[in-house]
C-alpha positions, 0 to 999 in steps of 0.5 A, spaced: 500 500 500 505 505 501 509 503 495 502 505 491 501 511 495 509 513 493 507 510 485 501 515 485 504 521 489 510 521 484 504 521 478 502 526 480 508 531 482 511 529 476 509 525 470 502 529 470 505 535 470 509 533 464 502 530 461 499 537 461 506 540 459 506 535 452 499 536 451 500 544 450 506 543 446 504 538 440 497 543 440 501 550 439 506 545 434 501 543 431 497 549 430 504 554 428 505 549 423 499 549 419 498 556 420 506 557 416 504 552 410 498 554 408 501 561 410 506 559 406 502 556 400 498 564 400 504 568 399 507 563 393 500 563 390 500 571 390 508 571 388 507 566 383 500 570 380 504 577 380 509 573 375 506 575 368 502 582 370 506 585 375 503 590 381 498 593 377 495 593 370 492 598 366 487 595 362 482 597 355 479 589 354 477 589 347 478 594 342 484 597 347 487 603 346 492 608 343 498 613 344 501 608 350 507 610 349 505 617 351 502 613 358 508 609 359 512 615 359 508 618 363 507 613 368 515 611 369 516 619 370 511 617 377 516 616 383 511 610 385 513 607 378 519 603 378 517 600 370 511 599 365 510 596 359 504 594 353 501 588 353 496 585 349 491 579 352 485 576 348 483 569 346 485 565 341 486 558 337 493 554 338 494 548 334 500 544 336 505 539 332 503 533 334 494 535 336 488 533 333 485 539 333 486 547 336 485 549 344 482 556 347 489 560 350 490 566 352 495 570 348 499 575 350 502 580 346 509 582 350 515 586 350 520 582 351 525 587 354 520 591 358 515 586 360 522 583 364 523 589 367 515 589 370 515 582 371 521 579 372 519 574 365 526 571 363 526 567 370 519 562 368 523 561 361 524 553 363 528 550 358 534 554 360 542 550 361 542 548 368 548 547 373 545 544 379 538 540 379 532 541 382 532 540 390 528 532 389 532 531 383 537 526 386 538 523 380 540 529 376 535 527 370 533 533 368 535 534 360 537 541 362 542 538 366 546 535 361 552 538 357 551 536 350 545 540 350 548 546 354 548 550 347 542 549 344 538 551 351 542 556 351 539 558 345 532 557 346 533 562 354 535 568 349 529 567 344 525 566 349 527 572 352 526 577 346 520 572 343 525 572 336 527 565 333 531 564 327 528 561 320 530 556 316 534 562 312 537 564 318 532 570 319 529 573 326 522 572 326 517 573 331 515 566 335 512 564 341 512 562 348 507 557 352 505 555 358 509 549 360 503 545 360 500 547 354 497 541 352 499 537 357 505 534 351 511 536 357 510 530 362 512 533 369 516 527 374 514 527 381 521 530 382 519 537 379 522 537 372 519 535 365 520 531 360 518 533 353 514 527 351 513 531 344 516 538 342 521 542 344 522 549 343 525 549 335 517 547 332 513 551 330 505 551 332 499 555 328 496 561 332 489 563 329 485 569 332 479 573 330 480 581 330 476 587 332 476 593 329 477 600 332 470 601 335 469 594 337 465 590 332 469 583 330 472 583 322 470 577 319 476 575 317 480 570 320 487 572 322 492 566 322 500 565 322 504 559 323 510 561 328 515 557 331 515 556 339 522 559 342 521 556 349 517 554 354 515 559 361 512 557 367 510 561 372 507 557 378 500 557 377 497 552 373 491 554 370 496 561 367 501 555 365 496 550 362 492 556 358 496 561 356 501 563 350 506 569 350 508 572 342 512 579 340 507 584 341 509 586 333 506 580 331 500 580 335 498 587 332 498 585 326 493 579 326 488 582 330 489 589 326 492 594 332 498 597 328 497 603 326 494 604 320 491 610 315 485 612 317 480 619 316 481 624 321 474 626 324 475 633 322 474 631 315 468 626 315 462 632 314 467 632 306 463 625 305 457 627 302 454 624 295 455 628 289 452 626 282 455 625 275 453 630 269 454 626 265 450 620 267 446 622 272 449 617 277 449 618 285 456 616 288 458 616 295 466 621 295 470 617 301 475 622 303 482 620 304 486 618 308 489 624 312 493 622 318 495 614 321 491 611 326 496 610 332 497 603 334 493 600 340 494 596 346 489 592 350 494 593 358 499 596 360 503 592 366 506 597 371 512 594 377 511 599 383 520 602 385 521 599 392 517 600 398 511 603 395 505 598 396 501 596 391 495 599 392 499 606 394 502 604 385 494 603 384 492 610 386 497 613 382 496 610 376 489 612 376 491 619 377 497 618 372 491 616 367 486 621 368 491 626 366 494 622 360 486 621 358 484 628 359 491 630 354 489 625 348 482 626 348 481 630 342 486 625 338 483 618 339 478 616 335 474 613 338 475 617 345 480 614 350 476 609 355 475 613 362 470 612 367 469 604 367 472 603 360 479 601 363 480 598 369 486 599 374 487 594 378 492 590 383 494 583 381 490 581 388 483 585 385 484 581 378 484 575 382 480 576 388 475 571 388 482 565 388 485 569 394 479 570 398 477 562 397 485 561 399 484 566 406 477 563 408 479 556 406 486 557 411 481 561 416 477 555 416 482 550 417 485 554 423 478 554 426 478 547 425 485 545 429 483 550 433 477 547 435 482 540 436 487 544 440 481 545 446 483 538 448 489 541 452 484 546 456 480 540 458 486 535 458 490 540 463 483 541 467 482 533 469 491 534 470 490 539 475 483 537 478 486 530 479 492 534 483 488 538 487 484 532 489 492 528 491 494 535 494 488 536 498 490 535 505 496 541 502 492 545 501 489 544 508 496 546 511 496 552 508 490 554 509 490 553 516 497 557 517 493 562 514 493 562 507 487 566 504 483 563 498 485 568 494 492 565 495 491 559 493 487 559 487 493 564 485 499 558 487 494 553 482 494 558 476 500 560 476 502 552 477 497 553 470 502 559 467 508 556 468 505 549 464 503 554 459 510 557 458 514 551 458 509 547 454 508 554 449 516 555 448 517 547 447 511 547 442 513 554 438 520 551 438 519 544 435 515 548 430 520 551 427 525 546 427 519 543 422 517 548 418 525 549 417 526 542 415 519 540 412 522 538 406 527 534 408 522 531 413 517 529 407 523 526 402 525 522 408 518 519 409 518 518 402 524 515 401 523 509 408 516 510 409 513 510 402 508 516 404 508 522 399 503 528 402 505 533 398 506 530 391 508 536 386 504 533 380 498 535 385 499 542 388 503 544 382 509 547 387 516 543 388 515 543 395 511 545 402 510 552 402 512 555 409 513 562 412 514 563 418 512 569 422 513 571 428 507 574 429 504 568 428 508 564 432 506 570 439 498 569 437 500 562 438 504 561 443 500 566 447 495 562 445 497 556 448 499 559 455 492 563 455 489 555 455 493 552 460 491 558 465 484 557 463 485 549 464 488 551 472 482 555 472 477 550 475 481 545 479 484 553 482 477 554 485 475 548 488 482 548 491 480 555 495 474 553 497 476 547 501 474 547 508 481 547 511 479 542 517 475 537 511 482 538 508 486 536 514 482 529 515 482 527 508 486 520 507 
């Protein structure tokens, strides 16, 4: 009998006090740990996103807009600016070497120089020569890596670059630029790299568009070039790398009928009017001539804010500088420049706010549900310290009969609660950023000797786990998980001052 007294008094001083130290620790790990990923996971998603549009794009869909050469000028004079450049984005048919039949893409009409100093481009280009291989790439299997073929993916990165190949005569002509997963032909291995099932850059693909004319009404004429693919970009996000093709903005105006071309000046329309012959007595309509050129057309312009400045303090701008730009070309363009909702002048994250915000409720939820899970540690430290407080009754008996008050008492329990909660917190914030920095080499591990892959790139599309760890997040965890352990004394405290202390000096 005494050594089972001994047993369960040493349970109670020291095993379960561990017990409600453990069970804070792996609830505050747990919680810090999924916050950092999914966290991680939102910020790489945006940056990815940001990849091909920059900070803020200014944009006319359809008919688009003239003299952006004058906006960008007046846009990089802007101290919020860092850069711009013109886009053209519409949609379009893409038939490939080896398809049955065309796909819907997105085209996007860039500037190669310009657009790389908006959007960082030339770093998606995939088939570039490679001195080291991918993080899972043990093996070194990726055809980047091999040295025969360093010349030619050299090649393919400087035309992709400037979207400019060389013909079979060895002239520079237009090309263009897919998304790595256009068509579903480069087969991506779990490790991250691709292997090109069908094509490589050097090919060539046929484009296919349906111009519009200045005032919006669709020419019946379908425009369609065959132009070789430079290379291949990735940008991160699957649905832009599976849906999108890139060409020289030259190339794209001309199919859809944007460079500039003669027109009529407005002014000399009231000069056509019929006339009718003397001779014969016939009407005939006098068109006027052509008097001035019509000025080429854009659909975006892509602005990179300078360092420091936030993207929507760069929106605000931007509005400002086109209002200013607007009111100084409105009696040259023909139709007026779009104002007012005509042009819109958004954010990377307005343009793509629906995905973000299912992102953020989405992490929010997942907190909500780990953090329901995590209130086992109150009760667990409950039934820990009601259990103590139960083997400590003739204790507290003693003290309370040498005179110390309720109040006393209740406060030695809750802060035998806080200290559990500081100890449990400072553990669990720990061994959260012990994973979170080696949560990749944790995963490889487990699926080297463990066979189990949770995080399969071919699924989530990024080569690793996502992770960001913030210290603010960790404070609101950490502070969290001692707040739980307090609340857990709670309970047991109360019982404990208001023991009767002669009950509590007979209890056995």
């Amino acid at each position: 009998m005494y050594q089972a007294l001994l047993t369960r008094r040493y349970l109670t001083s020291k095993v379960m006090p561990l017990l409600a130290a453990l069970a804070v620790m792996l609830c505050t790990a747990m919680v810090l740990i999924v916050w950092s990923v999914m966290g991680g996971f939102l910020v790489m998603l945006m940056e990815s996103g940001r990849t091909l549009i920059g900070d803020v794009s200014i944009s006319s869909p359809g008919t688009g807009f003239a003299y952006y050469d004058d906006l960008i000028k007046r846009l990089e004079a802007d101290p919020a600016v860092d850069a711009a450049t013109p886009m053209i984005e519409g949609y379009g048919l893409l038939q490939l070497p080896a398809s049955s039949g065309p796909e819907t893409v997105v085209i996007k009409g860039v500037d190669g120089p310009s657009f790389e100093r908006v959007t960082s481009y030339a770093s998606t280009l995939w088939w570039r020569p490679l001195d080291k291989p991918l993080p899972k790439d043990a093996k070194r299997q990726d055809p980047r890596l091999s040295p025969d073929r360093r010349e030619e993916f050299a090649r393919f990165f400087a035309e992709g670059s400037t979207l400019t190949a060389r013909s079979r005569a060895g002239d520079p002509v237009g090309a263009m630029v897919l998304g790595v997963e256009v068509g579903g032909y480069n087969a991506r291995q779990v490790e991250g790299w691709y292997s090109p099932v069908v094509f490589l850059p050097g090919d060539t693909a046929t484009l296919s568009v349906l111009p519009l004319d200045r005032r919006g009404r669709v020419i019946p004429d379908q425009a369609t070039k065959v132009l070789p693919i430079a290379n291949h970009f990735r940008s991160g996000l699957y649905d832009i790398d599976a849906n999108t093709v890139l060409v020289r903005l030259d190339v794209l105006q001309k199919l859809l009928k944007m460079e500039a071309t003669a027109a009529i000046d407005p002014s000399t329309r009231a000069a056509s009017v019929t006339s009718r012959d003397p001779a014969t007595g016939r009407e005939s309509f006098n068109q006027p001539a052509a008097t001035r050129l019509a000025p080429a057309r854009i659909t975006h312009v892509l602005v990179r804010a300078k360092s420091g400045i936030d993207a929507d303090t760069l929106r605000d701008r931007c509005k400002a500088v086109y209002r200013e730009f607007q009111r100084a070309h409105a009696a040259d363009f023909d139709p007026p420049p779009p104002e007012g909702g005509g042009v819109r002048i958004l954010t990377w994250r307005d343009r793509n706010m629906t995905l973000i915000a299912a992102v953020e409720k989405e992490i929010y939820l997942v907190l909500f549900i780990f953090g329901i899970i995590s209130l086992t540690a109150v009760f667990l430290v409950l039934a820990i310290f009601w259990a103590m407080v139960s083997e400590k009754t003739k204790d507290i008996g003693i003290l309370r009969a040498i005179g110390a008050g309720r109040l006393g008492v209740a406060w030695l329990w809750l802060r035998y609660g806080l200290a559990i909660g500081v100890v449990g917190s400072a553990l669990g914030g720990a061994t959260a950023l012990l994973i979170i920095a080696n949560i990749n080499p944790i995963h490889e591990w487990l699926g080297r000797n463990l066979h189990v892959t949770v995080w399969d790139p071919r699924v989530y599309y990024f080569n690793e786990i996502p992770s960001r760890f913030e210290p603010l997040k960790a404070a609101i965890v950490l502070a969290g998980g001692v707040l739980a352990s307090v609340a857990g004394a709670l309970v047991p405290a109360v019982k404990a001052a208001r023991m009767d202390p002669i009950r509590a000096l007979r209890f056995e």
